[in-house]
C-alpha positions in Angstrom: 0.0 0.0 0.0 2.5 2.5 0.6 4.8 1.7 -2.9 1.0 2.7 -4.0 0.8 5.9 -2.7 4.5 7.2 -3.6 3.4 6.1 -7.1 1.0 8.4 -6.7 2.3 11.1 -5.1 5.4 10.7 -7.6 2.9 11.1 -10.5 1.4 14.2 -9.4 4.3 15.9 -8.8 5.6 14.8 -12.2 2.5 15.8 -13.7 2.5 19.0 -12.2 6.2 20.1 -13.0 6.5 22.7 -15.8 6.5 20.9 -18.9 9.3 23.4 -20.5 11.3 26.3 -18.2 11.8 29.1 -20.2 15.2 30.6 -20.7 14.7 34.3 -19.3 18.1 35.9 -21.4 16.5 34.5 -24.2 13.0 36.0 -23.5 15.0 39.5 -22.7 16.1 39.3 -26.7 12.5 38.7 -27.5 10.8 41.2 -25.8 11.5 43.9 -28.3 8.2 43.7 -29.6 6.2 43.3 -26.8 7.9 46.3 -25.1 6.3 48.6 -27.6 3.3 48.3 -25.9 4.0 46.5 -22.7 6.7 48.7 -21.9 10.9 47.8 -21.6 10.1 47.4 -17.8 6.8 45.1 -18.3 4.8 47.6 -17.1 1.9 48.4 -19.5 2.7 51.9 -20.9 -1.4 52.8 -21.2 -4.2 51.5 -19.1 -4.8 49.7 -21.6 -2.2 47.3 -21.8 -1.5 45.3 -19.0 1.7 44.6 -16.5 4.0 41.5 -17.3 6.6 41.9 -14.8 6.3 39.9 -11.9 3.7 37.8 -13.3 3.2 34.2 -12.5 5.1 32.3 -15.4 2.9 29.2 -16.0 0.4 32.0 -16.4 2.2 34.0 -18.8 2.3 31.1 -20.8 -0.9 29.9 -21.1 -2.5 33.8 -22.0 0.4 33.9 -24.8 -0.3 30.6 -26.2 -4.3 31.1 -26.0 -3.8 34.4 -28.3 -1.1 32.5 -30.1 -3.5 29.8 -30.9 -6.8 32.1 -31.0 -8.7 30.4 -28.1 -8.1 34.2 -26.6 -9.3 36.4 -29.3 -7.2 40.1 -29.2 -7.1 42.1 -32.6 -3.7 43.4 -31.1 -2.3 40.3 -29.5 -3.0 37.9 -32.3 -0.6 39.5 -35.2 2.2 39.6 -32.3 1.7 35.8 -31.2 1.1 34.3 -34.4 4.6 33.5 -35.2 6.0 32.4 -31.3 6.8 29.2 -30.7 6.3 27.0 -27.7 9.8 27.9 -27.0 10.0 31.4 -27.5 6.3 31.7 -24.8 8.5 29.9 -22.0 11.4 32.0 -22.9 9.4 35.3 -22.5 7.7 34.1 -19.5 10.4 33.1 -17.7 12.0 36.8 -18.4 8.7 38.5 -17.4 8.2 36.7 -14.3 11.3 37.2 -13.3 10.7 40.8 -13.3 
């Protein structure tokens, strides 16, 4: 009974490790773009746009993939997350929340 229960409590904190950490130095020389509107700090530069730094990363990740993928529908944010990769969303949310 217990070999069952490390199993388990082996599985769920393999299932619930990140999948991918992002590389923040390489987020850093991907921001450009965001910047423009999320300032070079990651703080939104109108009310408008909203604060990245110090965000939770596994949630950074997810908002940029659901534009990315259009399952969050932005006219702004799609063009911008069209062409990211699953690599270059950890990378920028790694560099954000480490803000």
């Amino acid at each position: 009974m217990k070999s069952l229960f490390f199993a388990f409590v082996a599985t769920l904190v393999f299932v619930s490790a990140p999948v991918m950490a992002g590389d923040a130095a390489a987020g850093k020389a991907k921001s450009a773009m965001c910047a423009s509107c999320h300032g070079a700090d990651g703080i939104g530069l109108t009310p408008l746009y909203p604060n990245l730094a110090g965000q939770k990363e596994a949630y950074l990740a997810k908002q940029m993939t659901a534009f990315r993928d259009g399952i969050r529908k932005d006219p702004l944010m799609a063009p911008m997350s069209m062409g990211l990769t699953d690599e270059d969303i950890a990378n920028l949310a790694a560099y954000y929340a480490e803000m």
